[in-house]
C-alpha positions as CSV (number, residue, x, y, z in Angstrom):
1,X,11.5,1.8,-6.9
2,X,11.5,2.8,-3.4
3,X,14.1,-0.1,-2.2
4,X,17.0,2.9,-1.4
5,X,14.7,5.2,0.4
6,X,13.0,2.4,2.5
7,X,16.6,0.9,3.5
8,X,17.3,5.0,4.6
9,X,14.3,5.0,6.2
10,X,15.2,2.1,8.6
11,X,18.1,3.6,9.7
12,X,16.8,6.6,10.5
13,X,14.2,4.9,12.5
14,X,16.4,3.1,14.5
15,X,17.3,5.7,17.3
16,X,12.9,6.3,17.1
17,X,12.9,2.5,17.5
18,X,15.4,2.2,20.4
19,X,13.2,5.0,22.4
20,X,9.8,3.4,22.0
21,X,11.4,0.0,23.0
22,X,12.8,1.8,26.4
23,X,9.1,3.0,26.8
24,X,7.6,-0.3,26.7
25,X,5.5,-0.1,23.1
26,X,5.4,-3.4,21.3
27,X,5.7,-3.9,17.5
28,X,2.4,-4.9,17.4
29,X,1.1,-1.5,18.8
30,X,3.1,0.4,16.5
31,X,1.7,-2.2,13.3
32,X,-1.9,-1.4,14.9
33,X,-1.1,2.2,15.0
34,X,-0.1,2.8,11.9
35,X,-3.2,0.7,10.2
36,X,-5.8,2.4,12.1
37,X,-4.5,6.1,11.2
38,X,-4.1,5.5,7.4
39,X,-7.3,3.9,7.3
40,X,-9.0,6.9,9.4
41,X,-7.1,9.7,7.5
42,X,-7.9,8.1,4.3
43,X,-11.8,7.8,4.7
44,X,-12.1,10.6,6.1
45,X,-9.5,13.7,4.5
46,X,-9.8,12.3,0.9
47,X,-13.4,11.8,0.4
48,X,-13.9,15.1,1.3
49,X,-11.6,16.6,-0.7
50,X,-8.7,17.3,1.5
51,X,-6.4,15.5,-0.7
52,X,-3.1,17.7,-0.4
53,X,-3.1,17.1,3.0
54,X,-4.7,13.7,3.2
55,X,-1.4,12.2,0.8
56,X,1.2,14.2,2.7
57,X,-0.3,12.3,6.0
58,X,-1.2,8.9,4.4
59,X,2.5,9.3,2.9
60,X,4.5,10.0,6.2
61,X,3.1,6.7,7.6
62,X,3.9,5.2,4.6
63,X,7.7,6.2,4.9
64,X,7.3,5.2,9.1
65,X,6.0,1.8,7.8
66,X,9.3,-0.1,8.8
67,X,9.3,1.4,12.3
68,X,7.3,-2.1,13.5
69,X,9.8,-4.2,11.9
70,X,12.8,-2.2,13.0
71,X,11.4,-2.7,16.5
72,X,10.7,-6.3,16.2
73,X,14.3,-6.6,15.2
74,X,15.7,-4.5,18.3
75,X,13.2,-6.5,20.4
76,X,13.9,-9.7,19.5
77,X,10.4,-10.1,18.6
78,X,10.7,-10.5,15.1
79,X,8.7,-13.8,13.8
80,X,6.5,-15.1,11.2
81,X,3.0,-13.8,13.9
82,X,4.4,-10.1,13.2
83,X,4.8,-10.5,9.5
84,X,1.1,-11.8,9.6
85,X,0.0,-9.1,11.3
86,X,1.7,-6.8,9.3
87,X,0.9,-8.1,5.7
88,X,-2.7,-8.3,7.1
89,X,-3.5,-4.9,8.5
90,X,-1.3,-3.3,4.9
91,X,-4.0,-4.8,3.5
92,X,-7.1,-3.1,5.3
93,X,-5.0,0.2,5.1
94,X,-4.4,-0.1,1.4
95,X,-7.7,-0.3,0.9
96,X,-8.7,2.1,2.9
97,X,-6.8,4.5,0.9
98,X,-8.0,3.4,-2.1
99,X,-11.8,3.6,-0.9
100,X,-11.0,6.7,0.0
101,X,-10.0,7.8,-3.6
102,X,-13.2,6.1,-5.0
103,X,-15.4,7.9,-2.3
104,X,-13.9,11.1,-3.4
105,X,-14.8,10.9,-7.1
106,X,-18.1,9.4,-6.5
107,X,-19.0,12.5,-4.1
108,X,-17.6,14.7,-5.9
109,X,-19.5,14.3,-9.9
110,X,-18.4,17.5,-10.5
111,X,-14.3,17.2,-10.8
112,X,-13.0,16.7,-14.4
113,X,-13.6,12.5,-15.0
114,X,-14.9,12.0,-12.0
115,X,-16.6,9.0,-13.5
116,X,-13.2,7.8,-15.4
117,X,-11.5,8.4,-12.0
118,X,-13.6,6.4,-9.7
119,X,-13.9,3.7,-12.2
120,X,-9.8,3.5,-12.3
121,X,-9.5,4.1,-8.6
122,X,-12.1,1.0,-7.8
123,X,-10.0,-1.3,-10.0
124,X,-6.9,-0.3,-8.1
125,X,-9.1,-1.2,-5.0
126,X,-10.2,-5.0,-6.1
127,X,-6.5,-5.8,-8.2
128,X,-4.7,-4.2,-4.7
129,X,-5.9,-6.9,-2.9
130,X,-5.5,-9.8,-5.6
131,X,-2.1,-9.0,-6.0
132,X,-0.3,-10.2,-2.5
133,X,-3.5,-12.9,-2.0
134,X,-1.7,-14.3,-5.2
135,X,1.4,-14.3,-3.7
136,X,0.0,-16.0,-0.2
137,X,-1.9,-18.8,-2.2
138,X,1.1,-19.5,-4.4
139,X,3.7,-20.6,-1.1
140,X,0.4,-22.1,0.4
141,X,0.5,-24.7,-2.8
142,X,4.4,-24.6,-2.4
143,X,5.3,-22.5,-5.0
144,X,6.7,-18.8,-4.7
145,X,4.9,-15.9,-6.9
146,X,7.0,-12.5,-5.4
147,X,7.8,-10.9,-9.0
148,X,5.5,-7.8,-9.9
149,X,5.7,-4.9,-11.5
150,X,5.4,-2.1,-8.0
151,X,5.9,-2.9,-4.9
152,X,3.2,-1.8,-1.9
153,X,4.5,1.8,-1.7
154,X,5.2,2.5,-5.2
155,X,1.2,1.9,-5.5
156,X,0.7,3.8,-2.8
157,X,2.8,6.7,-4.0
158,X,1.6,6.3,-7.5
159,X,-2.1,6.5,-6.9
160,X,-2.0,9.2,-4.1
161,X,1.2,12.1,-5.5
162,X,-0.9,13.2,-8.5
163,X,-4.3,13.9,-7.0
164,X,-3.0,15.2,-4.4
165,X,-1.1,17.9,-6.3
166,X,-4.0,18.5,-8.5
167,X,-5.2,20.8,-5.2
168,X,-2.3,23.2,-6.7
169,X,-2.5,23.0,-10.1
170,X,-1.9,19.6,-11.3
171,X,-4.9,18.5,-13.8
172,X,-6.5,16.1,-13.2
173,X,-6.6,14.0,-15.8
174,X,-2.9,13.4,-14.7
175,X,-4.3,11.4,-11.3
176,X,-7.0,9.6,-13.4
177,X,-4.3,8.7,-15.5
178,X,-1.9,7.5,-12.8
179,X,-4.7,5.4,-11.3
180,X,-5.1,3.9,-14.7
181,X,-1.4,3.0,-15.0
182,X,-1.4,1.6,-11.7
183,X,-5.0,-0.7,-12.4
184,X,-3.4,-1.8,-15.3
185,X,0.0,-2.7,-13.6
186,X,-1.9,-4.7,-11.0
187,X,-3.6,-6.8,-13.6
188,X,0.1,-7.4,-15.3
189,X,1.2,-8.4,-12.0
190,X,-1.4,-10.3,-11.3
191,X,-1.3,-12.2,-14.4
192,X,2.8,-12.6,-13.8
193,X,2.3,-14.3,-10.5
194,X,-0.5,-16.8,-12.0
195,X,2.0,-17.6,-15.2
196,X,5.3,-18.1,-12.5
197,X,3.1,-20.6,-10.5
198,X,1.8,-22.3,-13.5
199,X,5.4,-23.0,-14.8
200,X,6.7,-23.7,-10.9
201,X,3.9,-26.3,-10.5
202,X,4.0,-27.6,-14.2
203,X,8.1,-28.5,-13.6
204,X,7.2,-30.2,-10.0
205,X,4.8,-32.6,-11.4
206,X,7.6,-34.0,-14.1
C-alpha cells in the first residue's frame, strides 16, 4: 500500500543519509535509534492516553524507517548482518507499539469497548509477530512464504491513524474496528504463508 511513498521516502532521505555518513553514524546506530524511540514513545505516550501525539511520533519514525538502509547503501555496508538487525529490532518496536495500544485500553476501562479494544489490540500483538517468524521459518526449510495481505507499515498505520484521531472526534468504535480488521488480516496472512509452504514443500518432495 505504502510501496510509492516508501520509494519517495528514500529519496528524500538520501541528502539526510549522505550528512550522517560525513558525521561518522553507522547504520546500525541509526537501526538502534529508531527501535529504542518507537518502543519508548509507544509505552509510554499511548498508554497514557496521549494517542494524537503518540501516532504522529511513532508514525514519523515509521516514514524515517529506510534511513538505516539508505545509509547502508551509501556506506557500502549493506549485508545480510544489517537486515538481521533490522528485521529483529522491527520486531521489538512493533510490539512495542502494539503493547502500548493494549496498555491503553486495559488502563483506561472507561473508553467506549475498551474491553473489545484490548482484546483486538492483543491479537494484533501475538499474530504481528507470527506473521514474519512464518516467513523466516519458511526460507529456513528452503521454501519462500513473502505473500500477505499488509505489509509492516500498513499495520502500523492501520492500527495507530484511527485511535489516534479519535482524540478529535473520531469514535471509537472506528479504532476497535481497525484493530479488528488488522487481527483478522494477520491470521489470513498467516494462514497464506503456512498454505504457500505446504504446496512449495509438497512439489519438492515429488
Amino acid at each position: 500500500m505504502f510501496g510509492r511513498l516508501r520509494s519517495l521516502m528514500t529519496t528524500v532521505l538520501t541528502p539526510v543519509a549522505r550528512r550522517l555518513l560525513r558525521l561518522g553514524v553507522t547504520p546500525d546506530a541509526v537501526t538502534i535509534a529508531g527501535t529504542v524511540a518507537v518502543t519508548v514513545l509507544a509505552l509510554t505516550l499511548l498508554p497514557l492516553g496521549h494517542l494524537m501525539l503518540g501516532g504522529l511520533l511513532i508514525g514519523l519514525f515509521a516514514l524515517l524507517d529506510s534511513l538505516d538502509g539508505v545509509l547502508a547503501r551509501l556506506s557500502g555496508r549493506a549485508g545480510q548482518w544489517g537486515a538481521f538487525l533490522d528485521s529483529t529490532l522491527d520486531r521489538v518496536s512493533d510490539g512495542a507499539v502494539f503493547a502500548g495500544i493494549t496498555l491503553y485500553f486495559v488502563l483506561h476501562p472507561t473508553a467506549p469497548h475498551a474491553t473489545w479494544g484490548a482484546m483486538a489490540a492483543l491479537a494484533c500483538l501475538a499474530l504481528g509477530g507470527v506473521v514474519p517468524y512464518a516467513r523466516a521459518r519458511a526460507e529456513a526449510v528452503g521454501a519462500t512464504a513473502r505473500n500477505g495481505i499488509a505489509e509492516r507499515t500498513d499495520r502500523l498505520v492501520i492500527g495507530l491513524a484511527p485511535l489516534a484521531f479519535t482524540q478529535v472526534g473520531l469514535p471509537m468504535v472506528a479504532a476497535t474496528t481497525a484493530l479488528t480488521v488488522l487481527a483478522v488480516a494477520s491470521a489470513v496472512t498467516v494462514g497464506q504463508r503456512v498454505g504457500t509452504v505446504r504446496r512449495q514443500l509438497a512439489r519438492a518432495t515429488r
